[in-house]
MDAnalysis code that builds the backbone (N, CA, C; Angstrom):
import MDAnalysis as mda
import numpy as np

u = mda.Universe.empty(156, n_residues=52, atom_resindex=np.repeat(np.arange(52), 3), trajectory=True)
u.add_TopologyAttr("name", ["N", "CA", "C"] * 52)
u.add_TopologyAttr("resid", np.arange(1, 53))
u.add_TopologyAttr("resname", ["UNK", "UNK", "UNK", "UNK", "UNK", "UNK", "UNK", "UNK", "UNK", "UNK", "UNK", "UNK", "UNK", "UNK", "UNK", "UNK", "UNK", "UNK", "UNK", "UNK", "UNK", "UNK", "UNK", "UNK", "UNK", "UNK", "UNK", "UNK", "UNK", "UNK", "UNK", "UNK", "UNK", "UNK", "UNK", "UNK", "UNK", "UNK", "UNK", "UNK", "UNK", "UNK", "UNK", "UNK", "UNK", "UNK", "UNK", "UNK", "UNK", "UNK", "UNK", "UNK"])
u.atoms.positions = np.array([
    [307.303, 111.052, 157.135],
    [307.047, 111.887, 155.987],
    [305.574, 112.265, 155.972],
    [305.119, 113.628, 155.538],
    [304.158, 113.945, 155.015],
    [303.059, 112.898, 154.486],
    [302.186, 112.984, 154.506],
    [300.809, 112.088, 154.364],
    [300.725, 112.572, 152.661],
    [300.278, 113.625, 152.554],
    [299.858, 114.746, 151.444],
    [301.365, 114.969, 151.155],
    [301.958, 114.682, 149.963],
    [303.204, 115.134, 149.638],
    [303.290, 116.131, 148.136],
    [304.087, 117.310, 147.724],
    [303.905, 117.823, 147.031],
    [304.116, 117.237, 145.604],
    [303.447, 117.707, 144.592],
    [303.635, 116.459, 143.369],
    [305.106, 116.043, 142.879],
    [305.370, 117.187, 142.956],
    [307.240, 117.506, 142.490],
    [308.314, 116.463, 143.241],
    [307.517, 116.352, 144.396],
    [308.732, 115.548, 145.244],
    [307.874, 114.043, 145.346],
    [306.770, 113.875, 145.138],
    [306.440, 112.380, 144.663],
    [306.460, 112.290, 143.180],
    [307.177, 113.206, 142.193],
    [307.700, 112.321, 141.288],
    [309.217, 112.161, 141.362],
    [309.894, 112.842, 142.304],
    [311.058, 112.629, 142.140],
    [311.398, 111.140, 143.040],
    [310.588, 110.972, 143.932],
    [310.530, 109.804, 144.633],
    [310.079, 108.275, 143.944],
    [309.222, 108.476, 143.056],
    [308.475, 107.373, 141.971],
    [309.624, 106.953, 140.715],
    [310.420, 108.032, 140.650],
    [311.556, 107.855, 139.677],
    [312.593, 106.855, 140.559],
    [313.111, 107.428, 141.555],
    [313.877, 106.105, 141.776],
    [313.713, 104.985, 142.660],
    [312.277, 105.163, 142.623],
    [312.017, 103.897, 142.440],
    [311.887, 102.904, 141.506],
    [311.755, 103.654, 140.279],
    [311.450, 103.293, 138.992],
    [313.284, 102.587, 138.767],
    [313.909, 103.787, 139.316],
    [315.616, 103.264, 139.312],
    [316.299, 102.184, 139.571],
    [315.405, 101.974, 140.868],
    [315.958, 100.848, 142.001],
    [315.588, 99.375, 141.598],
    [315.101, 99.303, 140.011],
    [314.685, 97.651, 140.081],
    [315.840, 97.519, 139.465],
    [316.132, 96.012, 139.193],
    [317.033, 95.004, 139.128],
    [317.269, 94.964, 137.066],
    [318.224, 94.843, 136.950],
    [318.500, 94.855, 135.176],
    [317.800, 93.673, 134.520],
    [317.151, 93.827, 133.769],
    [316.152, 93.554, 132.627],
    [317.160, 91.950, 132.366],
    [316.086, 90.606, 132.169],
    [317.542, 89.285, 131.438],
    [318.085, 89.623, 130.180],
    [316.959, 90.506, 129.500],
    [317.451, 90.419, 127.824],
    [318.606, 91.305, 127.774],
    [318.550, 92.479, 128.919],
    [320.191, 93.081, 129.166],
    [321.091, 92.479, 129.035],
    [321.016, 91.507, 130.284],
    [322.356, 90.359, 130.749],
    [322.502, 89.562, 129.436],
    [321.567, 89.164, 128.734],
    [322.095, 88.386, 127.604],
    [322.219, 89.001, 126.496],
    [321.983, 90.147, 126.200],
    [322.842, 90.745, 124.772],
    [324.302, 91.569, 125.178],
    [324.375, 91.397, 126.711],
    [325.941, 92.009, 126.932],
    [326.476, 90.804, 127.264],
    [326.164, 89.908, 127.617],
    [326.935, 88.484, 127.399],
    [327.550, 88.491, 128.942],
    [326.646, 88.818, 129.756],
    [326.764, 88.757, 131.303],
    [327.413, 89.911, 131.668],
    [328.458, 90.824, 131.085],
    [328.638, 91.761, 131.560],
    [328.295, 92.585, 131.938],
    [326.545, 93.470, 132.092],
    [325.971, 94.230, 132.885],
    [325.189, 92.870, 133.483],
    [325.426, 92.765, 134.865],
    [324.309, 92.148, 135.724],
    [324.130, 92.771, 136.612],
    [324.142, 93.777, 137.702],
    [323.764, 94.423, 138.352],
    [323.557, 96.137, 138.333],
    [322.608, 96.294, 139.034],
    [321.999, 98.147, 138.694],
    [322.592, 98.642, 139.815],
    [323.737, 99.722, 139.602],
    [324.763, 100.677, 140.531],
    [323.346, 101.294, 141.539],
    [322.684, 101.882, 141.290],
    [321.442, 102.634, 141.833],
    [320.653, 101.041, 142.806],
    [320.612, 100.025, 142.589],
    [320.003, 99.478, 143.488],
    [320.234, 99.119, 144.826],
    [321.930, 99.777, 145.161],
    [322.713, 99.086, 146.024],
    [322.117, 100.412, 147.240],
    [321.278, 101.504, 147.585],
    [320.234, 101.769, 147.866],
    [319.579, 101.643, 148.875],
    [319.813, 100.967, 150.293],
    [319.210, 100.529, 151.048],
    [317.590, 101.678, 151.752],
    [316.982, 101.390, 152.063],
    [316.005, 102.382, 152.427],
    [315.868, 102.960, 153.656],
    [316.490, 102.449, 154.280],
    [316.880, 102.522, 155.932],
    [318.306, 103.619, 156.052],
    [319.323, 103.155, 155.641],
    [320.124, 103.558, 155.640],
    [320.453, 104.952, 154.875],
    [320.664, 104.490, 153.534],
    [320.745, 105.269, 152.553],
    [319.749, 106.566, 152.275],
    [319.298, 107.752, 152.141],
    [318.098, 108.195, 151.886],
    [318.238, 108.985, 150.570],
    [317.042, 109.306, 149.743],
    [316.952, 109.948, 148.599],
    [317.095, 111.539, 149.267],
    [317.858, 112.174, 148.013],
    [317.736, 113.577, 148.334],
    [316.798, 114.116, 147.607],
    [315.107, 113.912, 147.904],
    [314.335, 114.571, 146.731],
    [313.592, 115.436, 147.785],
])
């Protein structure tokens, strides 16, 4: 990738990253374990790539 990237596409890139972390505990414990994992983290960086 580009060294110098255009702003538009390093914020669309900073967002999911912002995506890709892991669900918050106070989540897991006011849903009473039923959200424990983030659909968006499953993500690999190798594999998977962003379309931004």
């Amino acid at each position: 990738m580009a060294r110098v990237k255009p702003t538009a596409k390093k914020l669309r890139l900073a967002k999911a990253g912002r995506e890709s972390q892991s669900v918050p505990t106070w989540v897991i414990a006011r849903t009473d374990g039923k959200v424990r994992v983030n659909p968006k983290q499953r993500r690999n960086w190798r594999t998977r790539k962003i379309k931004a």
